[in-house]
C-alpha positions in Angstrom: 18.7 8.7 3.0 21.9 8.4 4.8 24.3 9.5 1.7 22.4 12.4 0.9 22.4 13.5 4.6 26.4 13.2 3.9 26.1 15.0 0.6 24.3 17.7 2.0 25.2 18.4 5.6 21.3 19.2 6.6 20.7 20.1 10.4 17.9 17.4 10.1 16.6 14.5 8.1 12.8 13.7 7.1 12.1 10.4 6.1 8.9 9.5 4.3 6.2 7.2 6.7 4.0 4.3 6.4 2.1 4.0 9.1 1.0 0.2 9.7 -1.7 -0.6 12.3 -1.4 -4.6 13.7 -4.9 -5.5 14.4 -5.5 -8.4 17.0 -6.1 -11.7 15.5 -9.2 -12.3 13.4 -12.5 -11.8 15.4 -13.5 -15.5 16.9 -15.9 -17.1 14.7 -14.4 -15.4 10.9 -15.1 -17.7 8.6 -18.0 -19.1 10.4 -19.8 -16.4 9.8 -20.9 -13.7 6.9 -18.3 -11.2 6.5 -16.7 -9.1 9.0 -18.2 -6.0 11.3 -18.6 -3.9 13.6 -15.5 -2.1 15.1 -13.4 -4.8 13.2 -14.6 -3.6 9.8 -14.3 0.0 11.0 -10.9 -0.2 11.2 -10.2 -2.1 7.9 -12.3 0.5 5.9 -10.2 3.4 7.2 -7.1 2.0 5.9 -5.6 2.6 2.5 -4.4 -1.0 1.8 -4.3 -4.6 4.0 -1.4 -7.2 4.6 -3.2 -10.7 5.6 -0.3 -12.2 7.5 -1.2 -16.0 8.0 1.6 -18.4 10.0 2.1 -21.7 9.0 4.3 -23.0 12.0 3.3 -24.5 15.3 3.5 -22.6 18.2 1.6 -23.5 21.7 1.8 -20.0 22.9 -0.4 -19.0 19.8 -4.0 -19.6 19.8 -5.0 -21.7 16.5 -8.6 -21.7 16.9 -8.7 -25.4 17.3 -8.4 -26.4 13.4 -5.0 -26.5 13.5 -2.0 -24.9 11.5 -3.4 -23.6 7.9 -1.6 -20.9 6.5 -3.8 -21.1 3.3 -6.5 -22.0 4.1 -6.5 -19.2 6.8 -5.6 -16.8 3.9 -8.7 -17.9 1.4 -10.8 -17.5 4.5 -9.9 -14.1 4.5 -10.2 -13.0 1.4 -13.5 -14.6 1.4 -14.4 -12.6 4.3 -13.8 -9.4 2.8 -15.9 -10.3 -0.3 -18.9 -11.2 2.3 -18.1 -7.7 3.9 -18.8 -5.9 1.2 -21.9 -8.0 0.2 -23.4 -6.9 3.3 -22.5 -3.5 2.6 -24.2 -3.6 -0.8 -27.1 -5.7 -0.1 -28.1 -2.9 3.1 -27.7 -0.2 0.8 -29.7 -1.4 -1.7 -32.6 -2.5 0.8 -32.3 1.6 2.1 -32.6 3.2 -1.7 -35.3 0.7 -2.2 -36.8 2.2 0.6 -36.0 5.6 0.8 -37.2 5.9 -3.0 -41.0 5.3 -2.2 -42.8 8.5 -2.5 -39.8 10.5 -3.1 -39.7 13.3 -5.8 -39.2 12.3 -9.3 -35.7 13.9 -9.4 -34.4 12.4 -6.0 -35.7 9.1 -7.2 -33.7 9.3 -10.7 -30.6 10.1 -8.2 -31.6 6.6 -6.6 -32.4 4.5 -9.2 -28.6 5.6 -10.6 -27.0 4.5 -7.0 -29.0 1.3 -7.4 -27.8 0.0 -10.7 -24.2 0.9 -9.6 -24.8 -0.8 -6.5 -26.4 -3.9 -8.6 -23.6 -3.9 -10.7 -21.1 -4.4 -8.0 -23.0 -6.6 -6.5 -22.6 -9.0 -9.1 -19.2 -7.7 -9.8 -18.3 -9.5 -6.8 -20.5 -12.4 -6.9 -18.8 -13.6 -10.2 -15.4 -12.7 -8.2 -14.3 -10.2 -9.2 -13.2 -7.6 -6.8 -15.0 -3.7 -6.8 -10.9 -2.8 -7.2 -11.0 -4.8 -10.7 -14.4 -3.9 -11.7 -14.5 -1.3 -14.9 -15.9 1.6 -13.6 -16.7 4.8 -14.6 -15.9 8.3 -12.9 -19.3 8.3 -11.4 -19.2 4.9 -10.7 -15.7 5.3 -8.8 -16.6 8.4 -6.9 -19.7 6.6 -5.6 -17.4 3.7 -4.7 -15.0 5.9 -2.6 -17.8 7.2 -0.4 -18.9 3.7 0.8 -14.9 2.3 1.6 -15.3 -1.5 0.2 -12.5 -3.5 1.3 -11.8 -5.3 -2.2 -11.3 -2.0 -3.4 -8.4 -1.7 -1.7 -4.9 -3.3 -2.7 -4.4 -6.4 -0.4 -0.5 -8.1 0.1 -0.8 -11.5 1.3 2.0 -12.7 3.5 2.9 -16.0 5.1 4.8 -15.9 8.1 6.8 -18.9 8.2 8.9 -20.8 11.0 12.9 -20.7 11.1 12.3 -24.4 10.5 10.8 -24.2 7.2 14.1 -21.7 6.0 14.4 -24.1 3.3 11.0 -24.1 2.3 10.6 -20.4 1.5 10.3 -20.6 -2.3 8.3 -23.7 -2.5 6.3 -21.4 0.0 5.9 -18.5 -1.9 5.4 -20.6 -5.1 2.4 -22.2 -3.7 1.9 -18.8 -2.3 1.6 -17.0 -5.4 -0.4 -19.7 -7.9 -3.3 -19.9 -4.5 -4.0 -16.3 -4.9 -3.1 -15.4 -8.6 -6.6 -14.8 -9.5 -7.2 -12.5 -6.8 -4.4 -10.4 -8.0 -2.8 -9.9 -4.8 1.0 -8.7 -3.9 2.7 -12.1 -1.8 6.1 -12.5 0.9 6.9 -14.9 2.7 8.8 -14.2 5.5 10.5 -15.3 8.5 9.5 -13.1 11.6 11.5 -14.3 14.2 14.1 -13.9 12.1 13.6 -10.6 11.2 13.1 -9.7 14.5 16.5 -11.1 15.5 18.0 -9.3 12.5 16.6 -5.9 13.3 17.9 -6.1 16.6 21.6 -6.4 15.1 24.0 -3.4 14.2 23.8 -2.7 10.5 27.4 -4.5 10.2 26.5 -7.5 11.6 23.1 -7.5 10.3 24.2 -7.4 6.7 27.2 -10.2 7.9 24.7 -12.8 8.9 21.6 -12.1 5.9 24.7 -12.8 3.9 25.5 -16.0 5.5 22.0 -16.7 5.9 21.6 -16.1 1.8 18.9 -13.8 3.5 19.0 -10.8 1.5 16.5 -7.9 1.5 15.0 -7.5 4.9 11.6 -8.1 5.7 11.1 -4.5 6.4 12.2 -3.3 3.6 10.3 -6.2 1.4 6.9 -4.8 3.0 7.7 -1.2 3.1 8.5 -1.5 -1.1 5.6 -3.7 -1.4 3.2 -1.5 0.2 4.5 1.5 -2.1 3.9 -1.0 -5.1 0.3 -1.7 -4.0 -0.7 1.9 -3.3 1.0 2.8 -6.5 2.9 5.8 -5.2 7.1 6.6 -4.8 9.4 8.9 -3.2 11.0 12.0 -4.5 13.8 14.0 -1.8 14.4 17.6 -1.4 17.5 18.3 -0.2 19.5 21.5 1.7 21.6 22.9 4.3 18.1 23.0 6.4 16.7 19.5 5.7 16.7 16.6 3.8 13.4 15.2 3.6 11.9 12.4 1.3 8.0 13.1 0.2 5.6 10.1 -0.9 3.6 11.2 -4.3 1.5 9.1 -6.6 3.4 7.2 -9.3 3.0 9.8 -12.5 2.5 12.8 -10.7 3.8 15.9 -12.8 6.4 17.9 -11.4 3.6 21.0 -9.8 1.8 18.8 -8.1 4.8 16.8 -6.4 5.6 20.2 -5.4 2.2 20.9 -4.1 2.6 17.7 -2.1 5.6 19.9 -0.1 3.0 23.3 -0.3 -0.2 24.4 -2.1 1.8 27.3 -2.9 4.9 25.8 -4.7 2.0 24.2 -7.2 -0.1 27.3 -7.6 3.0 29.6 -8.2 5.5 26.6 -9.6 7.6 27.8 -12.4 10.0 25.0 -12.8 12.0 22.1 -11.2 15.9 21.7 -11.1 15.9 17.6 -10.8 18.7 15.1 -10.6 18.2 11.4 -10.6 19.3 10.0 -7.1 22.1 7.6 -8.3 23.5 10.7 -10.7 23.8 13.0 -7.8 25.5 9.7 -5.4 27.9 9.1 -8.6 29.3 12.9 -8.5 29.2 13.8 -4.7 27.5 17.3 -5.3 24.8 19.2 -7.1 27.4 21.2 -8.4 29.5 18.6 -9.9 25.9 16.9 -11.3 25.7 20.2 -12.9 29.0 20.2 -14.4 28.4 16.8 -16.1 24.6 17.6 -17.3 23.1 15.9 -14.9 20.7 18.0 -13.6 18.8 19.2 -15.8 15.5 22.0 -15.5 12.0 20.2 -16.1 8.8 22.3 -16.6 5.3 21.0 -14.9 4.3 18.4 -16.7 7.6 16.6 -15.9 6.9 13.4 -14.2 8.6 12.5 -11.5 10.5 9.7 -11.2 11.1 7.2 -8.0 14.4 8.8 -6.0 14.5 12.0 -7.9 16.1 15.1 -6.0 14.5 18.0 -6.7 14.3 21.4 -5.8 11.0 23.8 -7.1 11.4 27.0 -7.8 7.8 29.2 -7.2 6.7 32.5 -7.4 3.0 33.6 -5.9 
């Protein structure tokens, strides 16, 4: 966002926010047991995706739970775990309609009977393994599964945190990384996080001097932050002025009127069009005006869709 705070001169700059919560280590006794709960699970459910970060270096200061090192196998655990969560979830709903439905009304145990065949079918969704996220799934079908928050409905990256002595192994790392999971159809990095955390703690300058000498290119920050945009399946759009520069997150394929409602209700309800120029088209010329001049930005209607690193600006009447 820094060049189009130079292009535009705003008296302050937005940027867009992901908001990661680092839960303590898995709960003692995971994979010992069936599936995780309690407070634990509470806070998995309210989250809109999960990053399983697994090391696979030694360190004495870090607990191992006394089977040793296992970045893999700590992984598999976990993705097992989340399966067996929502199993538990299933199996005690399905014991309540069962229930619930015993001398109930005819037409509240039609209602029933239609939660427990969804229930039953992704039930053995997942017990052939396939995630509720993968399962086919009709509107019904999906609503009923947004109420209950299953965990393998939501998109999981898989990371491995690896040592700065294992620098050299990072793609045979991530190669291994990526054919353990491929059925689970997860997002994967591998990263170094001491590393990174030296890294981040550099000026830009020297930061970029070093990831160059390092052959370290994209940081791990930014690796996470695009990959976390690629698994909720949503980009960023900037508006830009003497006021504020500000970059907005929308869902990929979002029309132009409701990327504007994601700034205000009323921009959608009263949008009449959107003066857009791509991002690297407005950097090439320096100014809106100049993009103008060479055609560049261009007026799009409401069922425009935006693109990742468009600039727009909506123009609304209500």
């Amino acid at each position: 966002m820094g060049t189009l705070t130079q292009i535009y001169q705003p008296s302050k700059t937005t940027p867009a926010e992901i908001t990661y919560v680092d839960l303590p280590a898995a709960p003692e006794g995971l994979g010992k047991t069936r599936g995780v709960s309690g407070e634990y699970l509470n806070q998995l459910q309210n989250a809109d995706a999960l990053a399983i970060v697994a090391r696979s270096f030694e360190d004495p200061s870090v607990p191992d739970g006394g089977d040793g090192v296992d970045a893999f196998r700590d992984i598999e655990t976990m993705l097992y775990e989340l399966t067996f969560a929502d199993l538990e979830i299933l199996d005690r709903r399905i014991e309540r309609i069962e229930q619930n439905s015993k001398g109930s009304r005819s037409g509240d145990r039609e209602a029933m009977n239609r939660e427990r065949a969804v229930m039953s079918t992704l039930k053995e969704g997942l017990e052939s393994g396939v995630p509720i996220g993968k399962q086919k799934l009709n509107s019904d079908e999906q609503r009923k599964v947004n109420e209950f928050q299953f965990l393998t409905a939501k998109p999981v990256i898989v990371v491995v945190n690896a040592g700065e002595e294992q620098s050299d192994e990072i793609d045979e790392i991530q190669s291994r990384l990526d054919s353990e999971v491929a059925e689970s159809d997860v997002l994967t990095a591998v990263l170094v996080g001491s590393l990174e955390m030296e890294l981040g703690q550099m000026s830009a300058e020297d930061e970029a001097e070093f990831r160059e000498s390092l052959a370290v290119g994209e940081s791990g920050l930014d690796r996470m932050v695009r990959l976390s945009y690629q698994a909720l399946d949503q980009i960023t759009f900037f508006t830009g002025g003497p006021k504020e520069v500000r970059a907005w997150t929308i869902t990929n394929g979002d029309p132009a009127d409701r990327a504007a409602g994601s700034i205000h209700s009323d921009m959608e309800r009263g949008f009449i069009r959107a003066e857009v120029v791509a991002y690297d088209d407005l950097v090439r010329h320096g100014s809106e005006a100049e993009s103008r001049r060479h055609g560049v930005l261009r007026q799009e209607g409401k069922g425009y869709v935006v693109n990742d690193g468009d600039v727009v600006h909506v123009l609304f009447n209500v």
